[in-house]
N, C-alpha and C positions, 0 to 999 in steps of 0.2 A: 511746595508739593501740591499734587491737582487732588482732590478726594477722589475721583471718578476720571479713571482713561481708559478707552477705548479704542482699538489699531485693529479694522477691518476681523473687527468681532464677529464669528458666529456662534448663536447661542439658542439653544431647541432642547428636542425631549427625546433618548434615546439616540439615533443618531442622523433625525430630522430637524432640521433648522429651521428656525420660526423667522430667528434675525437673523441678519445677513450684511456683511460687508460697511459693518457698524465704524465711523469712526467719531468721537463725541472727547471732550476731555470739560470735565469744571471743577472749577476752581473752588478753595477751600470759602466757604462761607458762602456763599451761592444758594439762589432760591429757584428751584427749577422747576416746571411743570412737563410732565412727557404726554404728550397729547396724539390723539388717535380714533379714527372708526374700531367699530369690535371688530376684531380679530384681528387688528391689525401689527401687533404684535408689541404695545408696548408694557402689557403687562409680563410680558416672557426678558424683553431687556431689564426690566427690574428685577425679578428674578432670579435673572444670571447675574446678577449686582452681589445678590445676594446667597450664593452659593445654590438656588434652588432650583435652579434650569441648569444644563450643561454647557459648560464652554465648551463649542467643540472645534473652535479655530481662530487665530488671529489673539488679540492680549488683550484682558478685560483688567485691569488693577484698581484696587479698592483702597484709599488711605494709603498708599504707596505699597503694596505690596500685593499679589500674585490673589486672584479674587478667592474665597476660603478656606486661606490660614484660619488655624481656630485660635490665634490669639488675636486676629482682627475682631474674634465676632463681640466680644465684649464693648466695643467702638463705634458698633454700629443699632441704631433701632429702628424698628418695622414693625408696620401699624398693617396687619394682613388686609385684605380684601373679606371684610367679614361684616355685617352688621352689626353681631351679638354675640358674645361669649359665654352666654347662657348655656348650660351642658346638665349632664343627668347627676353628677357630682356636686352640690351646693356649695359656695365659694363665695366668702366678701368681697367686696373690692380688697381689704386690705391684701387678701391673700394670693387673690391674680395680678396684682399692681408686684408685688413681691418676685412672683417669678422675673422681673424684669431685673432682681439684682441676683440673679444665679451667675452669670458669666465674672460677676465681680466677688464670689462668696470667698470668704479666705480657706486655708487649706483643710480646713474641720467641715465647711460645707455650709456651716450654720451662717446668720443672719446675726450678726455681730450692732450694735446699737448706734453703726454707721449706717448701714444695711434699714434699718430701721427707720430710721430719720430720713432716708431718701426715698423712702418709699409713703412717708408721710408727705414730704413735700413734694411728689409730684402728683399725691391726690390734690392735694392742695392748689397746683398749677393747674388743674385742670379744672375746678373750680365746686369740687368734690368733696372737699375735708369734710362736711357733716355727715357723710355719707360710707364713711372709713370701715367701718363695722358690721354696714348693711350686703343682706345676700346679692352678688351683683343681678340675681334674676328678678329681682324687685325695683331695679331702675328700667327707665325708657329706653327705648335705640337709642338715640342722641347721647344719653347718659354713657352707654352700654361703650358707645365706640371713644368717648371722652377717656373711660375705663383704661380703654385699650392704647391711647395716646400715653398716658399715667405708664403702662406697664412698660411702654418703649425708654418714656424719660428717664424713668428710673434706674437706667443702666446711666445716666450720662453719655450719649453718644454723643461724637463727633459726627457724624451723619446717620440722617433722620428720613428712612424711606418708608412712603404711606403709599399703599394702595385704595383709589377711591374712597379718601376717608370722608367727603361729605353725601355721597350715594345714600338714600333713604332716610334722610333723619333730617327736621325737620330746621326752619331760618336760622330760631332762637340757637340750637346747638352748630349751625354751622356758625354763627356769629362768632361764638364763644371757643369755637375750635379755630377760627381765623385770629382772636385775638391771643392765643396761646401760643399760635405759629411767629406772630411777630416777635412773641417777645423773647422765642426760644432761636430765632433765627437770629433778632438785636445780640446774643451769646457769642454770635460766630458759627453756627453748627449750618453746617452743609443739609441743606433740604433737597428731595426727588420727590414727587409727589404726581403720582398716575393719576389723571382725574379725567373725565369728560365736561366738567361745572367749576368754570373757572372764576363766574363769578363771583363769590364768596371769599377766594383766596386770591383776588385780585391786589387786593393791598398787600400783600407777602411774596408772590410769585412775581419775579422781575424778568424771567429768561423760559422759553420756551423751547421746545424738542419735539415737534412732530412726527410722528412713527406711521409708514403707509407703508404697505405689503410688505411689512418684514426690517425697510430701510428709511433711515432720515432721509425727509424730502424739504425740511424747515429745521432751518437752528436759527431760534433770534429773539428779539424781545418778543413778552409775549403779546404786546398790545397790536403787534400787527402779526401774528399769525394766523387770526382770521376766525371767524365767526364757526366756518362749515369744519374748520379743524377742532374746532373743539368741543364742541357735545352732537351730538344723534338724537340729544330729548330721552334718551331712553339707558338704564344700566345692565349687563350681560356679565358677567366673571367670562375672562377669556380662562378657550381653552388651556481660653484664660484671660481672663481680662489687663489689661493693663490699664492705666489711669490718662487719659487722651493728654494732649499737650495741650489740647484746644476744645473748645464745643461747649454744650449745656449744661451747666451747673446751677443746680438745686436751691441754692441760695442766692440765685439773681430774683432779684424785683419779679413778682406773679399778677396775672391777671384776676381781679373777682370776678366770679357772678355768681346769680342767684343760684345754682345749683338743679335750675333747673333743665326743660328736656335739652 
C-alpha cells in the first residue's frame, strides 16, 4: 500500500486551485522533501494531504484511503508551519505534547496511563524530558518547535507531515531535529516534509518533489534536484484513532541531547 497517491490532483482554497494536475504516489516508509519558490504551491499539496486545503478534483489518497476519513486522522502527525506555540493560555510541554494523544483517547475521552507514557516518551524523543513540567513559553524557538515534533509523535503516526520545521531556529536545534527524524523514519513511518533548507535534513530526506506554479516539474533524488530548487535564502508562510499496523513507536531507541535551543 503507497501512504501517499495522487491521480491528476487539484487542490486550492474555495474553488480556486493552487495545484494542479498532480500526479505523485510514495511509498510506505519513504523520506520525502516537497521543494519549491514561495508560492509556488507546495505548502497548499500538503495541505490537501491533510484535509486542510480542498480536493477539488482528481484522487488524493492518504494511508489507503479517500484523503479525510476521520479514522485516518489519528495515523497521521503534523508539525504546522509555526515557530512557536506560545499563546495567551499557559501550557507545559506536558500538556501541549498531550493534545497529540486526543485522536487516540479511549471512549471516556480521558488520558488513560497509556496515554501518559506516550506522551512522556516523545518529550523524551525530542530530547525534552527535563523540561516536561516547564511553561512551554519559557523555552527557545528551537525548543518551542522540538515541542511541537513531541505533540505529533505522540499520536504514533504512520505518516509524519512538517511544514518548514527547520525555518528560524537555530544549528544546535535543527541538529537535533535531524537526529529525531532519523530515528523516527529507521521506525518505518512515511515522512513529507515542506522545507526550503535541505541542508540539515540531508541525511534523512532520500527523495525529492519539486512544486513550480502549482505542478511537479522534478520527482527524484533529492541530491540532484538542484540547488536553485531548493531555498530562496529567505522564509514566507504560503498563502478515531485506530492503532497503525506500521510507523513510530514510542518505545524504539531515542535520540539524546542536551536539551538545549
Amino acid at each position: 500500500m503507497s501512504a501517499i497517491r495522487l491521480r491528476d490532483a487539484r487542490i486550492g482554497y474555495g474553488d480556486a486551485a493552487v495545484v494542479q494536475g498532480v500526479d505523485l504516489t510514495v511509498a510506505d516508509g519513504e523520506a520525502i522533501a516537497v521543494l519549491g519558490s514561495n508560492g509556488s504551491g507546495k505548502t497548499t499539496l500538503a495541505r490537501g494531504l491533510l484535509g486542510l486545503a480542498t480536493v477539488l478534483g482528481g484522487e488524493v489518497e492518504v494511508l489507503g484511503a479517500p484523503v479525510g476519513r476521520p479514522r485516518e486522522r489519528g495515523r497521521i502527525g503534523y508539525v504546522p508551519q509555526r515557530h512557536t506555540v506560545s499563546g495567551a493560555v499557559p501550557a507545559t510541554v506536558r500538556e501541549v505534547v498531550g493534545v497529540g494523544r486526543l485522536a487516540r483517547l479511549g471512549p471516556f475521552g480521558r488520558l488513560r496511563p497509556a496515554d501518559r507514557a506516550a506522551v512522556q516518551d516523545a518529550v523524551a524523543a525530542v530530547g525534552l524530558a527535563d523540561r516536561l513540567g516547564d511553561p512551554v513559553a519559557s523555552l527557545s524557538g528551537g525548543q518551542q518547535r522540538r515541542v511541537l515534533v513531541a505533540r505529533a509523535l505522540a499520536a504514533e503516526p504512520e505518516l509524519l507531515v512538517m511544514d518548514e520545521p527547520t525555518a528560524g531556529v537555530d544549528a544546535a536545534s535543527q541538529d537535533a531535529l535531524a537526529a529525531v527524524l532519523a530515528d523516527v523514519s529507521a521506525t518505518g513511518t512515511t515522512l513529507l516534509v515542506v522545507t526550503h533548507e535541505t541542508a540539515a535534513l540531508a541525511g534523512v530526506l532520500t527523495r525529492a518533489v519539486v512544486v513550480d506554479h502549482g505542478r511537479i516539474s522534478y520527482d527524484g533524488p533529492l541530491a540532484e534536484a538542484g540547488v536553485e530548487a531548493t531555498t530562496d535564502g529567505h522564509h514566507h508562510p504560503e498563502g478515531t484513532g485506530l492503532a497503525p499496523s506500521r510507523g513510530y513507536r514510542l518505545d524504539q531507541p531515542r535520540v539524546t541531547t542536551d536539551g538545549g535551543r
